[in-house]
C-alpha positions in Angstrom: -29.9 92.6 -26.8 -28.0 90.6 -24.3 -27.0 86.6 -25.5 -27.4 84.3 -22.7 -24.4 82.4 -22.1 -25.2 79.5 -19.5 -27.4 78.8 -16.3 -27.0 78.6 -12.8 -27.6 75.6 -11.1 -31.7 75.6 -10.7 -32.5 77.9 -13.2 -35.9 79.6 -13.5 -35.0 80.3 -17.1 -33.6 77.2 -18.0 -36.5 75.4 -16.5 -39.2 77.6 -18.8 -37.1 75.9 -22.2 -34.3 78.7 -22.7 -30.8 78.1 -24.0 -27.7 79.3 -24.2 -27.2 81.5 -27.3 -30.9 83.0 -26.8 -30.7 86.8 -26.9 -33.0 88.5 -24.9 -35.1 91.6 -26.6 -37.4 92.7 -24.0 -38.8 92.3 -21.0 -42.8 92.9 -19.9 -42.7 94.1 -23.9 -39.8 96.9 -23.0 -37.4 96.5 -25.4 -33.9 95.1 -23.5 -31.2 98.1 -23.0 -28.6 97.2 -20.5 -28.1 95.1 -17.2 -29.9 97.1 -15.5 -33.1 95.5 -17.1 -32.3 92.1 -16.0 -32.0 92.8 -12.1 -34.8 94.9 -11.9 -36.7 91.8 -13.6 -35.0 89.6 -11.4 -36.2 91.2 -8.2 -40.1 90.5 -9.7 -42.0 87.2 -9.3 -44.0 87.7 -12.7 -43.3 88.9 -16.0 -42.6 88.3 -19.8 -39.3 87.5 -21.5 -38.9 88.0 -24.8 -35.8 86.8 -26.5 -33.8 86.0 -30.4 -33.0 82.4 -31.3 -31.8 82.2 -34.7 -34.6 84.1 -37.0 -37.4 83.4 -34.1 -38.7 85.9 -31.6 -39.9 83.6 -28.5 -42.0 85.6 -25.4 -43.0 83.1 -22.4 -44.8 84.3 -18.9 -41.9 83.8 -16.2 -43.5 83.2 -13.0 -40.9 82.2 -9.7 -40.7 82.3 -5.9 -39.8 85.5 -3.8 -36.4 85.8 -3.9 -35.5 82.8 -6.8 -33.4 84.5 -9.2 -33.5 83.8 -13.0 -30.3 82.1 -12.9 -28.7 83.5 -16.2 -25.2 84.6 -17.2 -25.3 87.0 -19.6 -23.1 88.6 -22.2 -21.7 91.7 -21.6 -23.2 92.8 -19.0 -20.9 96.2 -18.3 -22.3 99.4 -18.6 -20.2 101.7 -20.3 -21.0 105.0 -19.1 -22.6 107.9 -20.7 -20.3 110.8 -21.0 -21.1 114.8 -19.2 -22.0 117.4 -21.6 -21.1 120.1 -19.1 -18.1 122.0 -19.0 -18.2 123.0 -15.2 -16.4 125.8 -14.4 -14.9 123.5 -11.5 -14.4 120.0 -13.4 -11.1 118.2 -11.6 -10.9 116.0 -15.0 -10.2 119.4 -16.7 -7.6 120.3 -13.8 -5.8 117.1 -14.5 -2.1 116.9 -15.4 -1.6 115.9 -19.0 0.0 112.5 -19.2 -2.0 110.7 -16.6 -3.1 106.9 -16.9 -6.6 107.3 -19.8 -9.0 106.0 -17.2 -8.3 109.4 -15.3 -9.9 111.7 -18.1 -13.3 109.9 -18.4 -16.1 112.3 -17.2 -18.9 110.5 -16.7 -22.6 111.6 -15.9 -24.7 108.4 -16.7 -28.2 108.0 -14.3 -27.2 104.2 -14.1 -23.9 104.6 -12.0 -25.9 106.9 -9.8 -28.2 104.3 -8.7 -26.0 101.7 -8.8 -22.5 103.3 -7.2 -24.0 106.4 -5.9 -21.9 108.9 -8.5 -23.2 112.0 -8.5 -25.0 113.1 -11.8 -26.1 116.6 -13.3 -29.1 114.7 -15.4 -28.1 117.5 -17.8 -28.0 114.4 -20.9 -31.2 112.5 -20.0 -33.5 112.4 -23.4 -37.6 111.7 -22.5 -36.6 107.8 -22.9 -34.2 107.8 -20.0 -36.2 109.6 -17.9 -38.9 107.8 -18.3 -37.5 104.6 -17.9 -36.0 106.4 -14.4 -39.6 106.3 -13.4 -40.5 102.9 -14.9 -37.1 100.9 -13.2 -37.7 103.1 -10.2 -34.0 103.9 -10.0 -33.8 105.1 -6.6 -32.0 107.0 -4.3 -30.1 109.4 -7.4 -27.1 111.3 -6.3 -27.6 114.2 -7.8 -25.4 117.5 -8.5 -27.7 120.7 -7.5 -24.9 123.3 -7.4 -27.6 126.7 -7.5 -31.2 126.6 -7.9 -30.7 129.8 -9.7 -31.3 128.6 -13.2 -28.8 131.2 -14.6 -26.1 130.5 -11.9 -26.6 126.8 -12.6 -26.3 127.2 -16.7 -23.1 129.5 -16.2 -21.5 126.6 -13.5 -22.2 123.8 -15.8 -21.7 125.7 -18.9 -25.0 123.9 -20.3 -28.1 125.8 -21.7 -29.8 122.7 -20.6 -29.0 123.0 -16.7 -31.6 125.1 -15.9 -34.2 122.7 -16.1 -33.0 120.4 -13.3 -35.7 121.2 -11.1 -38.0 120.6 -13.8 -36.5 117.3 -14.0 -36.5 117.0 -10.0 -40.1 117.4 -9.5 -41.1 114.9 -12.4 -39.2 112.4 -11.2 -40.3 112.9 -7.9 -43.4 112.3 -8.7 -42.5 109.3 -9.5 -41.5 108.1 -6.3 -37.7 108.6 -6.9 -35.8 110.2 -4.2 -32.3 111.6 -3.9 -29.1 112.7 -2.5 -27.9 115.9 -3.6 -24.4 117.9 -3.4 -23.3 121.5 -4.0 -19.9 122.2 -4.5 -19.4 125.9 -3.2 -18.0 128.2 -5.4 -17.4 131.8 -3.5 -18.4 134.7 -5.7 -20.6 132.1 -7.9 -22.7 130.0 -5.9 -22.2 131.2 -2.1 -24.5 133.5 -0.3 -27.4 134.1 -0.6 -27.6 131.7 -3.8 -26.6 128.8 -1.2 -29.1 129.6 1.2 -31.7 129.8 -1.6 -30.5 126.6 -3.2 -30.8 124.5 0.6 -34.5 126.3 1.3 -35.5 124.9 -2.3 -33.8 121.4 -1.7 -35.9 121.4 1.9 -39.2 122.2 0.1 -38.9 119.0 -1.4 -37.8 116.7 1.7 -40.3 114.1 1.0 -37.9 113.6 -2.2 -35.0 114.7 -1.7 -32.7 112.6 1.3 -30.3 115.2 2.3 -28.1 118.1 0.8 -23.9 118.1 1.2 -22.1 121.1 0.7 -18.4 120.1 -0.4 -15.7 122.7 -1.0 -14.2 123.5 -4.6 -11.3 121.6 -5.3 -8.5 123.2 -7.2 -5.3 122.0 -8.8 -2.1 123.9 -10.0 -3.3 122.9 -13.5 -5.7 125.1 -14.3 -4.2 126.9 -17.2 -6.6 128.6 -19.7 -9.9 127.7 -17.0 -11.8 130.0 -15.7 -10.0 131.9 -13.0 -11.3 130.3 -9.3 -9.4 130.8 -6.4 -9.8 128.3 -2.9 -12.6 129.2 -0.6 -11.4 131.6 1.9 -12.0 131.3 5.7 -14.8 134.3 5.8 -16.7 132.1 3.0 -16.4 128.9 5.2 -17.5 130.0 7.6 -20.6 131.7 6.7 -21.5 128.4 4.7 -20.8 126.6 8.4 -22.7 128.8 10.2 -25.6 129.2 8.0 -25.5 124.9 7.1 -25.4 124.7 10.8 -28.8 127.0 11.6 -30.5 125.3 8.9 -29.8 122.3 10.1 -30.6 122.7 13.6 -34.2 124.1 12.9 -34.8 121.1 10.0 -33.8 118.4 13.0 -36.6 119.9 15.0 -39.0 120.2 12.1 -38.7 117.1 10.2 -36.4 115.0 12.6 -33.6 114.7 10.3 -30.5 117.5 10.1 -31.1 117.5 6.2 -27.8 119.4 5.1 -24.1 118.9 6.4 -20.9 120.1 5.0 -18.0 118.2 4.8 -15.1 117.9 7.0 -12.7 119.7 5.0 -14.8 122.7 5.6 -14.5 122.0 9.5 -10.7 121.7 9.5 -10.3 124.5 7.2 -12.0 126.6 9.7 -10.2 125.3 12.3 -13.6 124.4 14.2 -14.1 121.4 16.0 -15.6 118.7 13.9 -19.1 117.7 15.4 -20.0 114.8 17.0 -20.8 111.0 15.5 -24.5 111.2 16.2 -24.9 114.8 14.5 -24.4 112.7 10.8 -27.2 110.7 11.8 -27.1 107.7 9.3 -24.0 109.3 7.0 -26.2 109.5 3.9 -23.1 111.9 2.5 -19.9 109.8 3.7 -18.8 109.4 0.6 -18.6 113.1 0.2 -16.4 113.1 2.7 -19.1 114.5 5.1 -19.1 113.0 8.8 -15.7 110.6 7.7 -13.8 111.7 10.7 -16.1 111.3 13.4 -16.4 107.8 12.4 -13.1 107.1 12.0 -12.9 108.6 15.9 -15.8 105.9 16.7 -14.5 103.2 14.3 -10.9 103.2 16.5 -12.4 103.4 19.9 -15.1 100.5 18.9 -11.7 98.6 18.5 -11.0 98.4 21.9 -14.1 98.5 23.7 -16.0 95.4 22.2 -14.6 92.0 20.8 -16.4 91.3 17.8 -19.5 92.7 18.8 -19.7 91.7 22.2 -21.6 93.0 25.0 -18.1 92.8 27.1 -15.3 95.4 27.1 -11.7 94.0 25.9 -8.7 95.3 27.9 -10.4 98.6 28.0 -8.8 99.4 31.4 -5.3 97.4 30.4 -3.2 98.2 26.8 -3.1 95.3 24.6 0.3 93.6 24.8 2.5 93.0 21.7 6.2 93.6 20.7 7.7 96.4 20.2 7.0 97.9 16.6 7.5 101.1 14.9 5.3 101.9 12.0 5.1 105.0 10.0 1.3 106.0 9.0 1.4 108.3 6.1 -1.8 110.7 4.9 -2.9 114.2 3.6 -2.7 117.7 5.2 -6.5 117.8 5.6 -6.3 114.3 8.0 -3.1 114.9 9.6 -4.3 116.4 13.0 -7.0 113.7 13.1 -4.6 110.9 12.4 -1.5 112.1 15.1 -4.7 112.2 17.7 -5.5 108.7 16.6 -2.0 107.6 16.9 -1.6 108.8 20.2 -4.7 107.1 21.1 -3.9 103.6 19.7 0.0 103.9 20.9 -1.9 103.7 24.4 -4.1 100.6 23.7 -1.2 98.8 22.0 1.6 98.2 24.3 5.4 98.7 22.8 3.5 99.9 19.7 4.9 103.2 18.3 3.2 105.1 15.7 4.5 108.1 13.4 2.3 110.0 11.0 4.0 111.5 8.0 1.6 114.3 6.5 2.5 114.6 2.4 1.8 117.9 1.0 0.2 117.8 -2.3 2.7 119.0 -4.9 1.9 117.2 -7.8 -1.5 118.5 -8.1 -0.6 122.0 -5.6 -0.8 122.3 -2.2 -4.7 123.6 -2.5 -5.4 119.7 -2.3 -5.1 118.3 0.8 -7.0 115.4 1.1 -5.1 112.4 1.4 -7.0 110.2 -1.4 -5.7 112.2 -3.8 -1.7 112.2 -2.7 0.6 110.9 -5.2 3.4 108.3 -4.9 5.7 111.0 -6.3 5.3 112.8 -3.2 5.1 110.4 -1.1 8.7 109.0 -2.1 10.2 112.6 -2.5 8.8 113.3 1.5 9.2 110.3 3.3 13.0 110.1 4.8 14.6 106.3 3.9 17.3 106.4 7.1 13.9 106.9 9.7 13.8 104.6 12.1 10.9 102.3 10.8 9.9 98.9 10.7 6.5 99.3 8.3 4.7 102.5 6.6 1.1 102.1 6.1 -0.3 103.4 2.8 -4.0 104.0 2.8 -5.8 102.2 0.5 -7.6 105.7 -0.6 -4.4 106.6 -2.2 -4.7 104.1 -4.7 -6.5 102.9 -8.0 -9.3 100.7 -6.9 -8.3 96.9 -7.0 -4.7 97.6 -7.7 -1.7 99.0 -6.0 -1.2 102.2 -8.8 -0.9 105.7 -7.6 -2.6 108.6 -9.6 0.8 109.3 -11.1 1.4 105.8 -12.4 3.8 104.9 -9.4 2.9 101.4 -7.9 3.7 100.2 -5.0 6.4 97.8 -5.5 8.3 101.4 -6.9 7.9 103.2 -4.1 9.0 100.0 -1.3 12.1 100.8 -3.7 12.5 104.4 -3.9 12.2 104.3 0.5 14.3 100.9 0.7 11.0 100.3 3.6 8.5 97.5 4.0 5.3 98.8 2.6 2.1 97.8 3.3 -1.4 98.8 2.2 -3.8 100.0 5.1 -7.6 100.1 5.1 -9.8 103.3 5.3 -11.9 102.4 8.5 -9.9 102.7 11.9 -11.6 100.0 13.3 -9.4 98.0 10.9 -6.6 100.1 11.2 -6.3 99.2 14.8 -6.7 95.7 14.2 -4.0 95.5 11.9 -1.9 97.4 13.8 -2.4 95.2 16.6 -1.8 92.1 14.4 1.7 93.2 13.1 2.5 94.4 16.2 1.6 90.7 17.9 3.5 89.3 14.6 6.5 91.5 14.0 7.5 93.1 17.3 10.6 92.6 19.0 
């Protein structure tokens, strides 16, 4: 149940005699389980709603125009997620350091944060009722965690007797309608090989389903004691898995029209090859994976200073943008660092009497396997950067920090670190299309 606690202007419940208070029970007859309920109601034109005033069950017939919301404010409307029953070999949770902020240790695996944030999920805990009210919500696109079609490989990953039967569960709900996106994080000596290329071939069998595969590499910390005993991937193993994701791909483009499988970019720069092209990600169905996010970045800063605002006309693409002289240090992970001095150069071109540094932070709070730059802590970040350098800003990523707040992983904010570097520090965004424009603001705003 979920107690309604006031109405939007115009509301279509309001209008059909509901009040505040008035707990609703069920919808169509479905009995009422989360949020999730409500907007998928909300999107229809015609149903029943059922709720609880006082001792009184009350059902009316809801009827509204396309696109007219119900116009109700619930109570509690947060979905508190349903926690993994795996014990994954590779888990980071597990890898964590042991006095790290509580939020850090949840391990979720809920079906609802897959549809609605697009976090991978196992579906290793769905009971009959949550998968058939999957089918019934139409909960789709699913991000789903594949790993090995092998059933044994997949039960000995996930440490689950139940992870076998995700194909099983796959087919079902594709038969449904649902579709996904699916990931395998590469494990050599587990899940590599010839179980990979197995596990893709499956995955393309059902390309009417399933979206598009991602193959990301293990991540490993220095705090694995008493885990399972994994070891990074080495450069023979990525590359096989580049070659072979590259093959497959290249046949499914000319089969179905879409590339189907990718791996990410830290499997690129690991093996030193070049990362492909912006059109080869097609529509990035796996950027959060990390898969394609440099060769947008590479588009996102030349957009900058090609078009203004979306126009069709170029803007000062032959002369540098003027400003003031600025110095501004640009700090990310080992993984980004090449990408990110490239950019630099490039920008320090298109801004006039900008210059740029880029400090690249090694990862030794978690070990210096981890080189992506979401995951760098303020620790290091204060113990690496140099307070007597020359510079007038240094740009933090936003990546590096606890989503709506300025918190590092380690509990440093960044008020802390400005102190620790005695250096005006500001938070940057992800995208280098706004990179550049911010650079370009401060330098219009603060240079000399």
């Amino acid at each position: 149940m979920s107690k309604i606690l006031r109405f939007e202007k115009g509301s279509v419940l309001k209008k059909n005699g509901f009040l505040p208070g008035d707990e609703i029970t069920a919808f169509d007859g479905f009995s009422y389980t989360d949020y999730l309920d409500y907007i998928f109601f909300d999107a229809k034109d015609e149903f029943d709603v059922t709720v609880k005033r006082g001792e009184e069950n009350i059902t009316k017939h809801i009827k509204k125009r396309e696109g007219q919301s119900m116009g109700a404010e619930l109570l509690n409307c947060e979905i508190t997620p349903a926690s993994c029953r795996n014990k994954c070999i590779f888990c980071f949770v597990d890898q964590l350091k042991a006095d790290m902020r509580e939020t850090l240790y949840v391990k979720d695996d809920d079906y609802r944060l897959s549809f609605i944030s697009g976090n991978y999920i196992t579906l290793t805990n769905l009971n009959r009722c949550d998968i058939e009210r999957i089918k019934r919500l139409r909960l789709s696109p699913m991000y789903i965690s594949v790993h090995a079609y092998d059933k044994t490989v997949r039960e000995r990953m996930l440490k689950n007797r139940f992870a076998g039967e995700l194909f099983d569960i796959l087919d079902e709900l594709a038969k449904a309608g649902i579709k996904f996106h699916t990931q395998i994080v590469l494990v050599e000596g587990v899940n590599d090989g010839a179980i990979l290329k197995e596990t893709i071939e499956k995955l393309y069998y059902m390309r009417d389903s399933v979206l598009s595969a991602a193959i990301v590499p293990v991540g490993l910390t220095k705090f694995r004691d008493n885990l399972q005993g994994l070891k990074p991937l080495s450069l023979e193993c990525v590359t096989d898995a580049l070659n072979f994701a590259e093959g497959f791909a290249a046949t499914a483009k000319k089969e179905s029209g879409s590339s189907f499988v990718w791996c990410s970019d830290e499997m690129y720069i690991k093996a030193k090859r070049q990362i492909p092209e912006y059109d080869y990600y097609e529509d990035f169905p796996q950027i959060e994976n990390g898969v394609g996010l440099v060769a947008r970045f590479i588009r996102e800063g030349e957009e900058f200073f090609e078009f203004d605002g979306g126009a069709e006309e170029k803007r000062l693409d032959e002369e540098p943008k003027k400003a003031g002289a600025l110095k501004i240090e640009l700090v990310t992970g080992v993984s980004f660092f090449e990408i990110m001095k490239k950019t630099a150069t490039f920008f320090e071109k298109k801004i006039q009497g900008l210059t740029l540094k880029v400090a690249c932070v090694v990862n030794n709070f978690f070990g210096e396997t981890v080189t992506v730059a979401g995951l760098i802590t303020g620790t290091d970040i204060a113990e690496q950067l140099k307070p007597d350098v020359d510079t007038d800003f240094i740009f933090v990523p936003r990546v590096m920090l606890k989503e709506f707040e300025d918190v590092f992983l380690d509990g440093m904010t960044v008020t802390e670190l400005k102190k620790a570097l005695g250096k005006n520090i500001e938070i940057s965004p992800a995208g280098a299309y706004e990179l550049a424009e911010m650079l370009y603001e401060y330098s219009v705003k603060y240079g000399s």
